[in-house]
C-alpha positions as CSV (number, residue, x, y, z in Angstrom):
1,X,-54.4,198.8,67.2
2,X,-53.3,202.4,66.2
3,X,-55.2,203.7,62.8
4,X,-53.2,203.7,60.3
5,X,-50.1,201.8,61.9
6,X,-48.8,198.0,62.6
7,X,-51.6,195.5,62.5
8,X,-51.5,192.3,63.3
9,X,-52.4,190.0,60.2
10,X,-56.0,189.3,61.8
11,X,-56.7,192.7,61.7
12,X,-55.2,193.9,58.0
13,X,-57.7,192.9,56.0
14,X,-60.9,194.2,57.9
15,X,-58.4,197.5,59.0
16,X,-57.9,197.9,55.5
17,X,-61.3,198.7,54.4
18,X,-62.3,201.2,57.0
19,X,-60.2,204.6,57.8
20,X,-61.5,205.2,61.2
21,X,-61.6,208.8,62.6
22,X,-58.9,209.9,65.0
23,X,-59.8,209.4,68.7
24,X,-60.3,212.4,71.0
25,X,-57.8,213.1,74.1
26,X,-60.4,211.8,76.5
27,X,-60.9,208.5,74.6
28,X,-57.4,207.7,74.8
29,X,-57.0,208.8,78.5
30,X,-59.7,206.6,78.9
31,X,-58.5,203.5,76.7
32,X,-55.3,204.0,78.7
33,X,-57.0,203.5,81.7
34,X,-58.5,200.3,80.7
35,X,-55.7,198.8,79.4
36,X,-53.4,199.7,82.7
37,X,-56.5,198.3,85.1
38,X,-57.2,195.3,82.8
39,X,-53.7,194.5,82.7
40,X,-52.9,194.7,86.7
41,X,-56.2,192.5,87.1
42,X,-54.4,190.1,85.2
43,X,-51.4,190.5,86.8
44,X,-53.0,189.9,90.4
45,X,-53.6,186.0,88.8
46,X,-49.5,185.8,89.6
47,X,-49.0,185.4,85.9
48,X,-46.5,187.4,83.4
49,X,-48.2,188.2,79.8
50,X,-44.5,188.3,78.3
51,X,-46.1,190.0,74.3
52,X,-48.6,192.4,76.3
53,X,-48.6,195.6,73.4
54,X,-50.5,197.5,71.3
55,X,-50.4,194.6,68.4
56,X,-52.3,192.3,71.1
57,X,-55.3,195.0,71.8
58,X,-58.6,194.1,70.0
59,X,-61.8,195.8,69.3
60,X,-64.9,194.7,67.9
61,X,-66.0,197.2,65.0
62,X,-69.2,196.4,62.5
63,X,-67.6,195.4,59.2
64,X,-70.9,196.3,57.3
65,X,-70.4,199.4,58.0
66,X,-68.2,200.8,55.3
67,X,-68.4,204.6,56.5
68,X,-65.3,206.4,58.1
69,X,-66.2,206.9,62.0
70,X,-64.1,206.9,65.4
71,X,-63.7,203.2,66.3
72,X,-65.1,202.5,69.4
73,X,-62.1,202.1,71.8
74,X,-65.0,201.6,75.2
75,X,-64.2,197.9,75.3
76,X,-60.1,197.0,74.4
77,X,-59.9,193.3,74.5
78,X,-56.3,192.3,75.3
79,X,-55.2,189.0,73.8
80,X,-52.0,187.2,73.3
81,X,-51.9,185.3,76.1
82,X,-50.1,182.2,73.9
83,X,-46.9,182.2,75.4
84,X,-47.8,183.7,79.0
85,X,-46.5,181.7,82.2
86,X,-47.0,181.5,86.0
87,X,-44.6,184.0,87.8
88,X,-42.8,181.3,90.0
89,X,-39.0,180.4,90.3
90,X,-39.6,176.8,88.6
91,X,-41.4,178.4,85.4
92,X,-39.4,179.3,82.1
93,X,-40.5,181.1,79.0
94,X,-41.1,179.5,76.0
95,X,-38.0,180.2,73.4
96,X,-40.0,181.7,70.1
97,X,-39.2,183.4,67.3
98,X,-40.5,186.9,67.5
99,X,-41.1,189.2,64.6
100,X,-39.6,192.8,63.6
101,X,-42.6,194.4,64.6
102,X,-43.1,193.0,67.8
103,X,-39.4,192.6,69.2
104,X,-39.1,196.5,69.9
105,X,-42.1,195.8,72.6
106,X,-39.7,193.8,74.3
107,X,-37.8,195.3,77.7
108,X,-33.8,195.4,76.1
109,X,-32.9,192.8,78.7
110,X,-35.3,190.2,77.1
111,X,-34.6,191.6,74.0
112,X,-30.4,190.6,74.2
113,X,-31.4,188.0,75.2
114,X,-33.2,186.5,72.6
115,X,-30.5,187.6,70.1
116,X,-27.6,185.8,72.3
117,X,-29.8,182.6,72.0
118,X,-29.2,182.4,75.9
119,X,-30.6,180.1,78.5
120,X,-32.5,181.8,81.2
121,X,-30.2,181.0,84.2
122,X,-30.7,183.5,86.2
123,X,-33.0,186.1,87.6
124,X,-31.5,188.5,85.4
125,X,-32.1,187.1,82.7
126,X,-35.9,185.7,83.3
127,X,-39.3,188.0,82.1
128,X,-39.7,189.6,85.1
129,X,-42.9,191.8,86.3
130,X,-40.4,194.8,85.1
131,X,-40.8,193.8,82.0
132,X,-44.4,194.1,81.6
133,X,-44.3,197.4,83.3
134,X,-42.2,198.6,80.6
135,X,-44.2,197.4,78.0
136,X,-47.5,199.2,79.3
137,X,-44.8,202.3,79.6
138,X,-44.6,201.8,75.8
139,X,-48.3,201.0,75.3
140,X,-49.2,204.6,77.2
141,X,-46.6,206.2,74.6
142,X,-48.0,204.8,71.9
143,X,-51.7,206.0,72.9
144,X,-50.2,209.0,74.1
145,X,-48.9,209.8,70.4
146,X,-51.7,207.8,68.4
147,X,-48.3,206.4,66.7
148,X,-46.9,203.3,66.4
149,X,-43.7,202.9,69.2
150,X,-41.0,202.4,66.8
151,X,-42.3,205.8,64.6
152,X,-42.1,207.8,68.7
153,X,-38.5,205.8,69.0
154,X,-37.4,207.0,65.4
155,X,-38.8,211.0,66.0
156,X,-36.8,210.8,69.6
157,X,-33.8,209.6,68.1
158,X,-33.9,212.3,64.8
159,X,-32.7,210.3,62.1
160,X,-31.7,207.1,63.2
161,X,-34.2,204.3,62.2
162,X,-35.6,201.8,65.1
163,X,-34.0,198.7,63.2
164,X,-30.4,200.0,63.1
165,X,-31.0,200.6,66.8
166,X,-29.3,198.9,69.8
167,X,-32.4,197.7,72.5
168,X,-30.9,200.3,74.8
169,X,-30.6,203.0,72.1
170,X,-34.2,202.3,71.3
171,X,-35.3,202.3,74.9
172,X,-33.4,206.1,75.9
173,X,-34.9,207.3,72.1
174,X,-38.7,206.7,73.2
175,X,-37.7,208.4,76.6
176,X,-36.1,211.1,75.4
177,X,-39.2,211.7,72.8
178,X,-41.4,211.6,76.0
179,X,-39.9,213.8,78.1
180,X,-39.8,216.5,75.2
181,X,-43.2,216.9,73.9
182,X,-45.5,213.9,75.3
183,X,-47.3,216.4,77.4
184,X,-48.1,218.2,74.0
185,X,-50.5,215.9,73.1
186,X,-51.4,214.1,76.8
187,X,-50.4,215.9,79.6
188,X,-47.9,216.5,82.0
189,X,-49.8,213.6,84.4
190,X,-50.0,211.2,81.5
191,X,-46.5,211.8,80.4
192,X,-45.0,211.6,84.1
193,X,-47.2,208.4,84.0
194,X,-45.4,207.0,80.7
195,X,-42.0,207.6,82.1
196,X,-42.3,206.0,85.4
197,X,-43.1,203.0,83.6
198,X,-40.7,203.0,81.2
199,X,-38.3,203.3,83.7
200,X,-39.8,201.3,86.2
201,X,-37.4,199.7,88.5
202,X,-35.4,202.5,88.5
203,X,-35.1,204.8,92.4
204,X,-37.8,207.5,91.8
205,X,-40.0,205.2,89.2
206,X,-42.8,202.3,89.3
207,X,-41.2,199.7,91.7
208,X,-41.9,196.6,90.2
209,X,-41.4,193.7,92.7
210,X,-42.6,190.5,92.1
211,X,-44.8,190.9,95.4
212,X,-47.8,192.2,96.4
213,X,-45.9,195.9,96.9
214,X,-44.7,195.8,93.3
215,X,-48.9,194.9,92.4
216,X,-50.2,197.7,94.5
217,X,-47.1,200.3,93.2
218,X,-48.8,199.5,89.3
219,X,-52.3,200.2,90.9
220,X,-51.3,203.5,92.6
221,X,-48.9,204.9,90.3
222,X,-50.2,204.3,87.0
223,X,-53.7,202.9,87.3
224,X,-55.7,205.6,90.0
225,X,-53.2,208.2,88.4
226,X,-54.4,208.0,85.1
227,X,-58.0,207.6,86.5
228,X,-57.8,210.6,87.7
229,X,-56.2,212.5,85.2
């Protein structure tokens, strides 16, 4: 989705031909706000996405048209939906392989667990609507920057690069590069926004229950918030 950083292999080879201008602070407050209220309308279908990040955001851009411009990011179309599941007690996710540049999306609980191999057998250990919360916190960093999350993980964490990194060490680097400069380049809103979600669970943050609270705390907090931003 970001110009100039991961793209899914549908995207290279059209991406690769056109160098888009870079959006405006009010389109991406805007494409933020789209993504967050598209994403809790999906949500209210009692569903978990499980891969809901930037490399799973589409747009539909003229390919005849050769000339540099800002891509039109009105209408985000958010796919991936391949391995997505029911949220009920008797549903599991689907054990797949995921890629480099798609594991750091992935809350550090799911991500140990995919590297121990282990069974989910146990609500701590199933995708639970926490998860996706912390994946639109990355999402809104990501826009927030215009950067791709591992690049925001690697500046927070000066140095150290997001592969060498432990899933928690990952998740406190993009944190800590939030709380120092995101409302630089978003705003202090936007940024207390980003955090809550990222941190969602957590006393003070986006509670996430697998209810109709934890629905309505997403709509609240982070959707009419960044509305009004």
């Amino acid at each position: 989705m970001l110009s100039g950083g991961q793209k899914s292999a549908a995207s290279t080879r059209s991406a690769s031909r056109v160098q888009h201008a870079l959006p405006t602070l009010n389109q991406r407050l805007q494409l933020a706000s789209k993504l967050v209220i598209g994403f809790y309308t999906f949500l209210l279908t009692r569903w978990h996405h499980e891969r809901f990040n930037s490399l799973h955001i589409a747009f539909l851009i003229d390919e005849g048209d050769a000339k540099a411009k800002a891509l039109d990011l009105g209408q985000p179309i958010i796919v991936g939906f391949a391995i997505s599941r029911p949220d009920s007690p008797t549903e599991l996710s689907i054990s797949t392989s995921v890629e480099d540049t798609e594991v750091v999306y992935l809350h550090p609980d799911i991500r140990k667990r995919i590297k121990s191999g282990a069974k989910q057998t146990g609500n701590e250990q199933r995708f639970q609507r926490v998860h996706d919360i912390y994946a639109v916190g990355l999402l809104l960093a990501e826009i927030g920057y215009w950067r791709p999350i591992a690049k925001v993980a690697e500046s927070g964490a000066k140095g150290s690069k997001a592969v060498s990194m432990s899933p928690e060490q990952f998740k406190e680097a993009v944190i800590k590069k939030c709380k120092l400069d995101l409302a630089f380049f978003a705003g202090e809103t936007y940024r207390d926004i980003t955090l809550r979600c990222l941190l969602a669970g957590e006393p003070g943050r986006v509670q996430a229950e697998n209810d109709a609270v934890g629905l309505n705390n997403l709509y609240w907090d982070v959707g009419i918030n960044l509305m009004i931003s």
